[in-house]
N, C-alpha and C positions, 0 to 999 in steps of 0.2 A: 504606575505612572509617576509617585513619587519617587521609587528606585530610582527612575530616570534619571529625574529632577538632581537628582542627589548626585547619582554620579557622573553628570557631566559638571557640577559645580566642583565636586570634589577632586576627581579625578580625572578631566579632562582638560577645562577650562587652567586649570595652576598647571599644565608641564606644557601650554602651548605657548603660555605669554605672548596672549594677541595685541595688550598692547602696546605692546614693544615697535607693530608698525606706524603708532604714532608718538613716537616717544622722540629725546631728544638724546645724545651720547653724555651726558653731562662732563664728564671725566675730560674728554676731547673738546667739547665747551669750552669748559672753562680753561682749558690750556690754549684753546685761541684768542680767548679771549685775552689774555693772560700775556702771551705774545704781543698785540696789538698796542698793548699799556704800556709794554716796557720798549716800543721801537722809538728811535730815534728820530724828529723832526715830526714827533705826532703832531697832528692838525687837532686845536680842541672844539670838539664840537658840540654847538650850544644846545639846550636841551629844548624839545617839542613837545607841550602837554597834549597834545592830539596824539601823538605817536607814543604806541608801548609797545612793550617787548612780546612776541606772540610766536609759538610753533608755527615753522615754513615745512609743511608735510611733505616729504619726498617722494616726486612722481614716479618712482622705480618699488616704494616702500618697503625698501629695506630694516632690517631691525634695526632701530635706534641712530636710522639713518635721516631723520629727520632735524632742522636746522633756524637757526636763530636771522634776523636779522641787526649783525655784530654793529653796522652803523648806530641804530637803535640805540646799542646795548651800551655801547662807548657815551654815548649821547644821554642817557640813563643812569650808567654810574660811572662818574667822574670823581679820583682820587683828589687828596686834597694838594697834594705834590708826589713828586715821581720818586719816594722812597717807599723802600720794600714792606714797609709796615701798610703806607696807603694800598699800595698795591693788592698786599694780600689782603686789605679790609674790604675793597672795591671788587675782589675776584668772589670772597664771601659770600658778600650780596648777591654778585651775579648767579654764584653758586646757587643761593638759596631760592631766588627768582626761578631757576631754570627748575628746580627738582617742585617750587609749585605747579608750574606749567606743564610737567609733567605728570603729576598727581591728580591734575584737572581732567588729562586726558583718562589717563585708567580709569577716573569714575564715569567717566566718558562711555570707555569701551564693555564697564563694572554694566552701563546700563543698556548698551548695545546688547549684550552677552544676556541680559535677562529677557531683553524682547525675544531676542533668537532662541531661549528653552522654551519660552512659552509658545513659540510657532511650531517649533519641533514637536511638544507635546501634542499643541493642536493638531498640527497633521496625523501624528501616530493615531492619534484618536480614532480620526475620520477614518482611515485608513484601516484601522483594526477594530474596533470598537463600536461605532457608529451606528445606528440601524437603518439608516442612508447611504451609507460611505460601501467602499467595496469590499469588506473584512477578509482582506487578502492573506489572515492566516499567519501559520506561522514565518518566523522571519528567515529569509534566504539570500542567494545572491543576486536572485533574479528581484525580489520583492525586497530590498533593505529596510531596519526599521527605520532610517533618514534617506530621504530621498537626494539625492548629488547634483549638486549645483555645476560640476564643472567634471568634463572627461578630455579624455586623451588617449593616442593612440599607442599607451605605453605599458609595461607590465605595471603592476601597482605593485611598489613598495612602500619603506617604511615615511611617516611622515616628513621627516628632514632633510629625505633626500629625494623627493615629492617637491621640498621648499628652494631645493638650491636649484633645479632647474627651468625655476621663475626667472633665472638672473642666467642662466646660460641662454643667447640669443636662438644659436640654431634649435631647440627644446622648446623656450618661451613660445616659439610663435605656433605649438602644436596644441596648449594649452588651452581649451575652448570652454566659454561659460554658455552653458544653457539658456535657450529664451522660455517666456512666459506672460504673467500680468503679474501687477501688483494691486491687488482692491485700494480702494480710495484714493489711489497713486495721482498725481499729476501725467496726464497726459503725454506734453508737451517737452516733456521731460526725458531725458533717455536715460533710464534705473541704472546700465552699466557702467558710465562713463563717472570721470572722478567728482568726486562730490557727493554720489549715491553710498547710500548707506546699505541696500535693499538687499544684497547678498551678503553682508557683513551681519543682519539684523534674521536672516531666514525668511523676510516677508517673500518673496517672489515664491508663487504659485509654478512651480518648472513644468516644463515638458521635455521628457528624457527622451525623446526621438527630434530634437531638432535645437542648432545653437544659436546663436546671438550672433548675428554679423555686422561686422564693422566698419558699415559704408565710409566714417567721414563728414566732413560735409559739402565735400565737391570730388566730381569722377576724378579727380587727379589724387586723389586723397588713397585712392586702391583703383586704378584703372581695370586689374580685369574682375574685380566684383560687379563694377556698373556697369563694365561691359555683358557681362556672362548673363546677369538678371535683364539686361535690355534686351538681349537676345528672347530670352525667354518669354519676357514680355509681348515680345512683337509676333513670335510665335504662338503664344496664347489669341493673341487681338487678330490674325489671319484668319483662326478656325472658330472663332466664336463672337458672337453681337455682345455678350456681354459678359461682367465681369466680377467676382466677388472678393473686398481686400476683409483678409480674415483679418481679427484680431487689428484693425486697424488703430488704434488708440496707442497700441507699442510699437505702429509705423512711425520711425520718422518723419516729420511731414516734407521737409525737401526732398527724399528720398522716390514718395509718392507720387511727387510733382512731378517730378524730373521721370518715373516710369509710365506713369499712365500721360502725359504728353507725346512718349513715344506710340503707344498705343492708339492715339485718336488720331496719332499720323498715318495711322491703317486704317483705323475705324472712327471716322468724324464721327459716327452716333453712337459711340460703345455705350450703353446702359453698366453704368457702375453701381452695385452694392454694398456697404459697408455692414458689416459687424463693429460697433463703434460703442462701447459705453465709457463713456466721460465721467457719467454726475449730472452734468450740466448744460443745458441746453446752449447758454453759451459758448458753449466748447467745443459742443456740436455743431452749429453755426458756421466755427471758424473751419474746421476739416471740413465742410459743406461745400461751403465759398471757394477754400484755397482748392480741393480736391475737384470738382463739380460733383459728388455724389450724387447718383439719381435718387435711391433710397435707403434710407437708414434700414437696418433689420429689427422689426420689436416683434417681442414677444408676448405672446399670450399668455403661455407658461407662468410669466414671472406674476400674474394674479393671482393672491389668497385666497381670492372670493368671488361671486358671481358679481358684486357689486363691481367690486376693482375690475372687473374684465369686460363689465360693461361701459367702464370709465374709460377704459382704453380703448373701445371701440368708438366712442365719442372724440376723442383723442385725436385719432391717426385718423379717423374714418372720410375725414372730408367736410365739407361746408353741411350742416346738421338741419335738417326740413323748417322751411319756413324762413329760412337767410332772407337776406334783403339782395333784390336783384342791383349787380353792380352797371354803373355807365361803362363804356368800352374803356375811356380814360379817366383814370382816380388814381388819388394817389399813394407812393407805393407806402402799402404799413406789413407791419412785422408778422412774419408765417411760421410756422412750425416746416421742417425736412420731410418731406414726401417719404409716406413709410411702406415699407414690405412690412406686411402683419402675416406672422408668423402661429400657426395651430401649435407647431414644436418645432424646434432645430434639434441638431443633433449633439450641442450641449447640453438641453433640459436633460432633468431624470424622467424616465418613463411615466408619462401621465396615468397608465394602466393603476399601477401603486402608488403615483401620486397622489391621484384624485381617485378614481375607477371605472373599467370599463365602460359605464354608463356614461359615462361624460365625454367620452370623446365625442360622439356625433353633435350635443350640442354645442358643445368649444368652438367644431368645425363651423357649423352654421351661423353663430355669433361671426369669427372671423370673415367669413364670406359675406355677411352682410356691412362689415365697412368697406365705405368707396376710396380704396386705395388698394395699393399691389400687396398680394396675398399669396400665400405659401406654405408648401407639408414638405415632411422629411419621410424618407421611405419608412415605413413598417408602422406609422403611426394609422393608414388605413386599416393595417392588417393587425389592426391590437397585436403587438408584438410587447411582450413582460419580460421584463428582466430584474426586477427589485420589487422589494418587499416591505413599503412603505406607504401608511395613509394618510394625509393631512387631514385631521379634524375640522371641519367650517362647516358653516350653516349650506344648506340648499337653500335655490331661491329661481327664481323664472325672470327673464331677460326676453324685454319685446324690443324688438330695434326696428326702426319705420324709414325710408330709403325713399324720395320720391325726385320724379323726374319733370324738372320744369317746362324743359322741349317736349315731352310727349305728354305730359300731366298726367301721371300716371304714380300709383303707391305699391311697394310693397312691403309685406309687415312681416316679418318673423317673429315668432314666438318657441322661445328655449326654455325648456325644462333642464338646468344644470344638476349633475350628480357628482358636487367633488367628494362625499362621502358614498361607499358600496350602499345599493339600497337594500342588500342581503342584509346588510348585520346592521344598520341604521334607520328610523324612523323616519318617514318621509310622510306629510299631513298629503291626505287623501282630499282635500276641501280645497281647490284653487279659487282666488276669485275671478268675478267674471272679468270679459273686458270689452269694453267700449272701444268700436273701431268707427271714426269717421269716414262716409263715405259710400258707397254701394262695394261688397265684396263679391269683386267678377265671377274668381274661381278659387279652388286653393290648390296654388302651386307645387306645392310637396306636403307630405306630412309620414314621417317616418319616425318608427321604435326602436329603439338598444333592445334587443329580446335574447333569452338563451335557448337551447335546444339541445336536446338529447344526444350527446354523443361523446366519446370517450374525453376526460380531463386534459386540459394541457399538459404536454411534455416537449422539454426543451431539445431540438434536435441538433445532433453533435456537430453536423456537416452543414447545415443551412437555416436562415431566419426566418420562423414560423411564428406564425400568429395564433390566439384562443382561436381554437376548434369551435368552441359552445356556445360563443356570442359572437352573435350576426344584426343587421340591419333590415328592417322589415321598411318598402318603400312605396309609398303612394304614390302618383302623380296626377296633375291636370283633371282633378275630380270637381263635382260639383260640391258647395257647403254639406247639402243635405245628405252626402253619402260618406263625409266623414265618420271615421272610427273616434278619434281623437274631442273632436267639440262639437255644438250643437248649436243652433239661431235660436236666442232667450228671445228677441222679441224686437220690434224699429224701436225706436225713439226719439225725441226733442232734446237737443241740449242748445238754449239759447235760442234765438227767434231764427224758426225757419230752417234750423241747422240738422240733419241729416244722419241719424249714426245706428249704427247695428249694435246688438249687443250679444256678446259671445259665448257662452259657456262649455268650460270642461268637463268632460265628463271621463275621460282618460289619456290627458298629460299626464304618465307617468313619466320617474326622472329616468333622464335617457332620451327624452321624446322633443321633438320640435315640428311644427309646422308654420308653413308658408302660406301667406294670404297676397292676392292682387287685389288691390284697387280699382274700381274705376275712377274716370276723369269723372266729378262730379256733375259736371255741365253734360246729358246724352248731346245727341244730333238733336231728337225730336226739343229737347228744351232749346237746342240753339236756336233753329229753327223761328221757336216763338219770341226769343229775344232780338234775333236780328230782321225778322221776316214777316207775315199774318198779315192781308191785304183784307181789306174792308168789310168784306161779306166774313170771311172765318171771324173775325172780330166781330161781328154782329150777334154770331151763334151764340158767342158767352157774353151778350152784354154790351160789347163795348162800341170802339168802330176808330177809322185814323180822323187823325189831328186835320181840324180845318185851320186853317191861318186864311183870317178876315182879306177881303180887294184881293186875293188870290185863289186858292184852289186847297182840298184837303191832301194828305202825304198819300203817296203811292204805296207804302208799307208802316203798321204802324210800329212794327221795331226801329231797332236804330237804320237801319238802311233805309228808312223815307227819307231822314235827317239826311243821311249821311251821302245819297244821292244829290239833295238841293245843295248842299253843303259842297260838294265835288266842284259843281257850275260858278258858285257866289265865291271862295274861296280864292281860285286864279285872277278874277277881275277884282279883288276885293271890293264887291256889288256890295255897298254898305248899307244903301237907299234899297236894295231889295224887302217886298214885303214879310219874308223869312225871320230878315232881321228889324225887322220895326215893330215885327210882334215879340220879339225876345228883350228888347226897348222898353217898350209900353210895360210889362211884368211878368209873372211867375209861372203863368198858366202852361206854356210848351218846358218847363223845367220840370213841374207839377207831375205834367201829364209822363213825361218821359220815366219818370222813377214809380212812381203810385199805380204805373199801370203791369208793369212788374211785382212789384210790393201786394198785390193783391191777389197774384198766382201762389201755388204753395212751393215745398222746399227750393231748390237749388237757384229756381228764379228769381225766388225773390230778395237770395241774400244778394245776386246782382244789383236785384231794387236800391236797398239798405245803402249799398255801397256808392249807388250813386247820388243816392239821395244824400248821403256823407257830403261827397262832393259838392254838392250843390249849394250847400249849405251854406259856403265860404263864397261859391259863386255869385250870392244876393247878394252879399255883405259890400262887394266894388262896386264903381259908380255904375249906373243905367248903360252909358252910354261906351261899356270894354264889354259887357255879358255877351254880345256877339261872339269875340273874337274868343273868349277864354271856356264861352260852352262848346265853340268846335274843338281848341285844343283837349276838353275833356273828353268828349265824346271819339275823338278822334284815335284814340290810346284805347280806351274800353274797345271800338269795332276792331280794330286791328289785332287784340288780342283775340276776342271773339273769331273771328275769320282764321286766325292760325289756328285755336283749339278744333273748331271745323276740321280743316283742311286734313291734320294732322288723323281725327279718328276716320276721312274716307279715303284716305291716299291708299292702293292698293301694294304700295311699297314698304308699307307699315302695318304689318299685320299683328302686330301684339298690343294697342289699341282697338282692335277690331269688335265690337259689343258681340258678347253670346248670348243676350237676351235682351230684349227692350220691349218699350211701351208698343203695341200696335199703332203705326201712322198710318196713315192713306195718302196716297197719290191725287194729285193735281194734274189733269193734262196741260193747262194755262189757265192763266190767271187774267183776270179776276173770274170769268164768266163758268168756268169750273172748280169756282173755290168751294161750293157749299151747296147742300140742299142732295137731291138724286143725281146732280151731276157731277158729286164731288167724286165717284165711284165708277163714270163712264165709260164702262169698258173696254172698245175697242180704243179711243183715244187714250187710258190709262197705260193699254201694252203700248201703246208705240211711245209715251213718254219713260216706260220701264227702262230702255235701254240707256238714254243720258244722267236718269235719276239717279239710278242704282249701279247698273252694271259697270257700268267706265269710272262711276265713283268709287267701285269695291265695296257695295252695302251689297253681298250674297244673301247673308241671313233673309236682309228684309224683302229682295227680292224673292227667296223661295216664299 
C-alpha cells in the first residue's frame, strides 16, 4: 500500500500537472495586463478595498486557461505615471500577485491530490484486503486496481490525447462520468456540477454500470432526457401501485418533482418509497414534503446490537403502548416519515456472517413487531451466505409489546437475538423471568433456529441456495402449558389489585422467539358485574342497589342504574329530580358507586381506584355542579365500558373471542330469576340461550 502511495506521488501526480486546470497563464497576464497600461485615453480607475484580485476559473478548464479580473487588476496597481520604468514596476507586482495566486491554487490541488490517495488506498483496501470487502484478487482489466470514474465509447489511448478530446465538441459530448454517492455529502447538492470537488478528490463511491445524467434544471435544458425518463415513468406508474426512488439523496429534487407528478397523473395513489440517507432528519423532511414520500426505507441491518435494534423498533414502530388517546382536532406537532423497516435490503452484507444464522428469525420478528410497513429481500428467508464475517456484540433478549386500543387487546414478543454464532460463542443459560401484565390468552408462535443432519453448504454455480442444515422449527396457537420454550412461574400482585403472570424460560435458546396474546383485562363475566347485578345477585354477596330517599332503589346496581335515570334527567335537565338532590345533599351515591367495586378483587377494582381518582376532584366543586359533572364522568367510563362489551361478543371479531373463562350462569329474566334455584331454570335458561350467547357469538359459553 505504501508502493502505491509512493508512486502516484512520485510518478504519477508531477507528469500530469493537475493544477494547471486551475492556474492562471501568467506570461499572457501580464502582457494584457501590460497592454491595457500603455493604451491611450486610459480611464484611471479608483481603487476598491472590498475588491481583490482573484482566479476567474475557466468553465471549459483548459490548462492555464484560467483568468483574472483585469478591471480589478488596473484598479489595484496603478503606475505612478505612464513611463516605461512605472509601467514595468506596476506589471512586476501584477506579476508577482498573479504567480501568488497561483501558488495558492497548487497547494490547493497539493491537498486535493492527498484526499484522492487516501480514497484510492481506501478503496484498494476494501476491495483487496478487507475481510468484509470482496477480495477481488489479482488486478486485471475487468477488476482495475482504481476503479474509473469516467467511460466512453472510444478505444483507450494515451493520456494527452484522452485530454484533447475534452475540447473537441463532437468527442466531448461522448465523455460520460459515472454516478454514485458520496458519504457525508450534502444532499442537495449535485457532486457533478461546477464547484464540486468529489471526482477531483476520489470521494464518490461509483457504480460502473450506470452514468451521471445531466437533466439541467428545466425540460428545455435537454428536451429528449425528460422526455425519454417521462415516458418511462408513466410507463412504470401504468403497471404498478407503487414505486421505489433508489438512491434518492443523489436525486435531483426538481427532477423528482417534475417525474413523479407525471406518475400520479396515472396513479393519484402511487405509494412511493424512498431509499433516502441524508444524515438528518431535517433533510428528510424536506425530500418528504417536496416528494410526498410514503415511506422512507430503514434498516435493521444497520443495528450493532440488540439494544440499537430495539431502539429502532421504538423508532419507526408507531405511537408506543400506553400513548395518550388524541381528540379528533389537535394541533398539528412534528412526526417522524412513516418508515418501511427493512429485516435486509439488498445493500446490507449478509446477515448469515454478519451476525449468524441464528439471528435471522429473531431480527425478523423484532421487525414485524413494529407498527409500520415492513419488508425482506429474497434469500434472506432462505439463509443464503455469501461472506465471511462476524461482528463481535453481546447477546441480549428483546420483548416488544404491541396493543390495540379498538379491540384492547396485547401482544408480546419475546426475541432471543444471536448476533454472535452460538457454536463458537458463550451464550448464559439463565434468562430472567418476566412479568407480563394481564391474563395470557394463548401463545401465538414460538419458534427455534435449530440445525439438522445433512450435507454442509455448498455454493451452487447456476442458482441461489440457502444453508441446507438450518431450518425453523414452528409452533403455533398453543396453549401456555404445552410450550417447549417457557413455563407459568406463578400470578402475582404488582400494585393494588393489579393482575400479572409471571414467565419463566426454560429454553430460549439464541435463535428462539415467542409470541404471547393478551387478553382484554376486563372478561364479559367482570363487565357484567360493573355495568349490570340487579338486587337479588347483590344480595348473594352482601350487598344490594343504591336506594335514593322520596324515591325508589336503582334497577341495576352497576353503572347502568345510574345511567338509565341519568338517560330520562339529562334531556329535560330535571335538576329538581330526587337523583339529583341526593348527589346535593353528599357523598353517599359517589361512595357507593366506587367502594362497591373497590371491594371486588383484581381487574374490577382497578376500575374502583379509578373512579374513586375521579371522584375525588368531584367533591372538591361546589354542591350545587356535582350533578352535572358526575354524569359527565360517568358517562365516558359507561361508554367505554359498553364498547369493550361489544367488541369481545361481536361475532365479526373473532380474535377477541375468550378461549377460557370463569363459569357464569344464565338468567332467564330479571330480577325474579336472578338467584336462589331459579337462577339455574332450565327450560327458561334454553330459551334465553339463544339471545344471550348465540346471536352475541359467546360459542364457548354456550357449549
Amino acid at each position: 500500500m505504501n508502493r502505491i502511495r509512493k508512486i502516484i506521488w512520485e510518478d504519477i501526480f508531477p507528469k500530469i500537472h493537475l493544477w494547471e486546470f486551475f492556474q492562471v497563464d501568467v506570461d499572457k497576464a501580464v502582457e494584457q495586463f501590460r497592454g491595457l497600461l500603455t493604451q491611450e485615453n486610459r480611464k484611471t480607475t479608483k481603487p476598491d478595498p472590498k475588491q481583490h484580485l482573484k482566479i476567474i476559473q475557466d468553465p471549459e478548464y483548459r490548462r492555464l486557461g484560467c483568468t483574472v479580473d483585469m478591471n480589478v487588476a488596473l484598479a489595484t496597481f496603478i503606475p505612478h505615471d505612464n513611463g516605461p520604468a512605472a509601467i514595468n514596476e506596476c506589471c512586476s507586482w501584477f506579476q508577482k500577485r498573479i504567480e501568488e495566486l497561483n501558488s495558492e491554487k497548487h497547494q490547493l490541488v497539493n491537498y486535493h491530490q492527498e484526499q484522492a490517495v487516501n480514497c484510492i488506498l481506501g478503496n484498494v483496501f476494501y476491495e483487496r484486503l478487507a475481510g468484509h470487502g470482496p477480495k477481488l484478487g489479482p488486478v486485471t482489466r475487468e477488476h482495475p486496481l482504481v476503479t474509473r470514474y469516467f467511460t466512453f465509447p472510444f478505444e483507450e489511448t494515451s493520456l494527452s490525447t484522452e485530454e484533447s478530446m475534452i475540447h473537441v465538441p463532437n468527442k466531448a459530448c461522448f465523455l460520460m462520468a459515472h454516478n454514485g454517492w458520496v458519504m457525508a455529502d450534502d444532499p442537495l447538492r449535485n457532486f457533478a456540477e461546477p464547484g464540486s470537488d468529489v471526482y477531483l478528490r476520489r470521494e464518490l463511491i461509483c457504480w460502473g454500470d450506470s452514468v451521471k445524467l445531466r437533466y439541467g434544471k428545466k425540460p428545455e435544458d435537454c428536451p429528449y432526457l425528460w422526455a425519454h425518463m417521462k415516458k418511462y415513468t408513466e410507463i412504470t406508474a401504468t403497471y404498478f401501485q407503487g414505486v421505489r426512488l433508489d438512491n434518492c439523496h443523489s436525486t435531483p429534487l426538481h427532477v423528482a418533482e417534475y417525474m413523479l407528478d407525471a406518475a400520479r397523473k396515472l396513479q393519484p395513489n402511487l405509494y412511493v418509497v424512498a431509499e433516502l440517507f441524508t444524515g438528518s432528519e431535517d433533510l428528510d423532511n424536506i425530500f418528504v414534503t417536496r416528494l410526498g414520500i410514503s415511506s422512507l426505507i430503514r434498516e435493521a441491518m444497520s443495528a450493532c446490537d440488540s439494544h440499537e435494534e430495539g431502539r429502532l423498533v421504538y423508532r419507526y414502530g408507531g405511537e408506543p403502548v400506553g400513548s395518550f388517546v388524541q381528540p379528533c382536532l389537535r394541533p398539528l406537532m412534528p412526526a417522524i416519515a412513516h418508515a418501511l423497516f427493512m429485516d435486509i435490503t439488498h445493500d446490507n452484507e449478509c446477515p448469515i456472517v454478519h451476525r449468524s444464522a441464528y439471528d435471522a428469525l429473531p431480527s425478523s420478528t423484532i421487525v414485524s413487531m413494529a407498527c409500520c410497513a415492513s419488508g425482506s429481500t429474497k434469500g434472506y428467508d432462505e439463509l443464503v451466505p455469501h461472506q465471511v464475517y462476524v461482528d463481535q456484540v453481546d447477546e441480549d433478549i428483546v420483548a416488544v409489546t404491541r396493543h390495540s386500543p379498538s379491540i384492547h387487546q396485547s401482544v408480546v414478543s419475546v426475541s432471543r437475538t444471536a448476533f454472535r454464532n452460538p457454536k463458537t460463542s458463550f451464550y448464559s443459560k439463565e434468562v430472567p423471568q418476566m412479568c407480563i401484565p394481564g391474563k395470557i390468552e394463548e401463545v401465538v408462535l414460538e419458534a427455534r433456529t435449530v440445525e439438522r443432519n445433512t450435507e454442509p453448504y455448498r455454493k451452487d454455480a447456476n442458482s441461489i441456495n440457502g444453508l441446507p442444515n438450518v431450518t425453523v422449527e414452528i409452533r403455533e396457537h398453543i396453549q401456555l402449558n404445552e410450550s417447549k420454550i417457557v413455563k407459568q412461574a406463578g400470578i402475582t400482585t404488582k400494585g393494588p389489585n393489579e393482575f400479572i403472570q409471571e414467565i419463566e424460560f426454560e429454553n430460549l435458546s439464541p435463535g428462539s422467539v415467542i409470541i404471547f396474546s393478551i387478553a382484554s383485562k376486563l372478561t364479559l363475566a367482570e363487565l357484567n358485574q360493573v355495568l349490570y347485578r340487579c338486587e337479588s345477585e347483590e344480595q348473594e354477596d352482601g350487598g344490594g342497589c343504591y336506594n335514593i330517599p322520596n324515591w325508589s332503589s336503582l334497577k341495576y346496581a352497576g353503572l347502568q342504574g345510574l345511567m338509565s335515570i341519568l338517560a330520562e334527567i339529562r334531556p329535560k335537565n330535571d335538576l329538581g329530580h330526587p337523583f339529583c338532590d341526593n348527589l346535593r345533599s353528599g357523598d353517599w351515591m359517589i361512595d357507593y358507586v366506587s367502594n362497591r367495586l373497590i371491594s371486588r378483587s383484581g381487574t374490577i377494582a382497578e376500575v374502583g381506584k379509578w373512579l374513586q381518582a375521579m371522584f375525588f376532584y368531584l367533591k372538591q366543586i361546589p354542591r350545587y355542579l356535582i350533578p352535572c359533572y358526575f354524569d359527565a364522568i360517568l358517562i365516558g367510563a359507561y361508554t367505554t365500558l359498553l364498547d369493550i362489551a361489544w367488541k369481545q361478543m361481536s361475532r365479526l371479531n373473532e380474535i377477541t373471542r375468550e378461549k377460557e373463562q370463569c363459569c357464569v350462569s344464565l338468567a332467564a329474566g330479571l330480577p325474579h330469576f336472578s338467584s336462589g334455584i331459579f337462577r339455574c331454570w332450565g327450560r327458561d335458561t334454553f330459551i334465553a340461550l339463544k339471545g344471550l350467547l348465540l346471536i352475541t357469538g359467546r360459542y364457548l359459553e354456550a357449549r
